[in-house]
N, C-alpha and C positions, 0 to 999 in steps of 0.2 A: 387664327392664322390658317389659310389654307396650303395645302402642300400636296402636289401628286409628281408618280411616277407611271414609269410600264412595268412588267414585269413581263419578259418575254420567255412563256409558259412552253410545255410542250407540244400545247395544242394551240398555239397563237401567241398573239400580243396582247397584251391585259393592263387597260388603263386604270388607275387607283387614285382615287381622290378620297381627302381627307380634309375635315374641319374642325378646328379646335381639337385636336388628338381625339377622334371621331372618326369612323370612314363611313361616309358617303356615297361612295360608285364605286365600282369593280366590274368592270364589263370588258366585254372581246374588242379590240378595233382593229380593222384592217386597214392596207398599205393607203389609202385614200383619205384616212383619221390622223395621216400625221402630225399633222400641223399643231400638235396638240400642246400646250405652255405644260412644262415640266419643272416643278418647284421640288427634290425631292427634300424630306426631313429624318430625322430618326426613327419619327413614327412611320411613314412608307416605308422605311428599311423594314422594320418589324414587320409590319403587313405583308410582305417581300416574301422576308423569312418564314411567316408562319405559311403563307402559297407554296413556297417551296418543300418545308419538312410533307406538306399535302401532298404531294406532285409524288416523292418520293416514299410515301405509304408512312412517314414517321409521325403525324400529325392525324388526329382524329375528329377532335375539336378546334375549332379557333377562340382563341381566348382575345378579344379585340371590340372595343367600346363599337357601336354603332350605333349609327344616327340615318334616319330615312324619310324619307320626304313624300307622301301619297295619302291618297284616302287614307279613311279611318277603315277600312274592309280589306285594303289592301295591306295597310301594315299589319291586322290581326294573322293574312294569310301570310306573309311575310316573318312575321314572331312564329305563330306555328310549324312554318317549315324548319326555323333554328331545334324543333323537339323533336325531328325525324332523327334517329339515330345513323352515324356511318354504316354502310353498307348493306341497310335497309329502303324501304321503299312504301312509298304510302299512295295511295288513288287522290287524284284530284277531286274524287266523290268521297273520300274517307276524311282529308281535309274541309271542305263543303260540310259536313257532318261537325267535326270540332268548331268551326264557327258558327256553326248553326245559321247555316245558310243550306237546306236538304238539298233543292233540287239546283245549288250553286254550283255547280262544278265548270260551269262554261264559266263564270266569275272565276274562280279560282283560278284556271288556266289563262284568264285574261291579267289576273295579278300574277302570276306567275312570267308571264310574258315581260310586262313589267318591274319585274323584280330589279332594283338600281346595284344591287350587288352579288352578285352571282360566284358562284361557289361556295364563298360564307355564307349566303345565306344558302342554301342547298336545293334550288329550285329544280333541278337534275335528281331531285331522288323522289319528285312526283310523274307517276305513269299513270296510262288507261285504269281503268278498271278490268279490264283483260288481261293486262300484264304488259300489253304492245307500249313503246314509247311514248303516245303521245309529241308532242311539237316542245320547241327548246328553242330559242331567240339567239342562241349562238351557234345553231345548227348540230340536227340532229347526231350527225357524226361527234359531237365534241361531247353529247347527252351518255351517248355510248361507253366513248372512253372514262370518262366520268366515274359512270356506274361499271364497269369492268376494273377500271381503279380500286373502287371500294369494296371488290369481290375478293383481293384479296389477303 
């Protein structure tokens, strides 16, 4: 069965889809995405609920079945990101590294770009190797708050 909602974040609007009590997609959309079919279920409630307890510091983990859809490189960088701890931070060269892919770090950032679910899977908690942000496909500003979130 598929079933999505929005969940209208602090930093935006946040489409959620779901299959087979399974989520799917989590991404940003703007005012121009809205034409979007909204089936919600119990399960997007949950998904809801667990963005929310995030949003407001009470949620650390998301405890929530996922399913994803890409390469075989891109779900490894995808599974890897879910072992970044909150309010840490890893290099897209230290990830690159864990998949043993050395000099993948342009890779990594290109799955990361990619990433169909964002926030759960925590693509926001990969930066430069400098420390600097790095690029975030729902704009830097949202990378920011994000990671200021999880600071405290």
């Amino acid at each position: 069965m598929i079933t999505s909602d929005i969940y209208h974040s602090p930093i935006g609007d946040i489409y959620i889809h779901a299959e087979n009590e399974k989520v799917t997609r989590v991404e940003f959309v703007e005012d121009e995405q809205w034409n979007i079919n909204i089936n919600p279920s119990e399960f997007t409630d949950k998904i809801i609920s667990q963005l929310e307890e995030y949003f407001t510091g009470k949620r650390k983990v998301f405890d929530l079945p996922l399913e994803f859809d890409g390469t075989d490189f891109r779900k490894k960088v995808w599974t890897e990101l879910c072992n970044i701890p909150y309010g840490e931070k890893a290099s897209y060269q230290d990830i690159a590294h864990i998949v043993n892919c050395e000099n993948g770090w342009r890779a990594v950032g290109n799955a990361n770009h990619y990433n169909p679910i964002v926030i759960i899977i925590p693509c926001h908690r990969v930066v430069k190797s400098d420390g600097s942000m790095g690029g975030y496909g729902g704009g830097i500003w949202r990378k920011e708050y994000l990671l200021r979130l999880e600071e405290k």
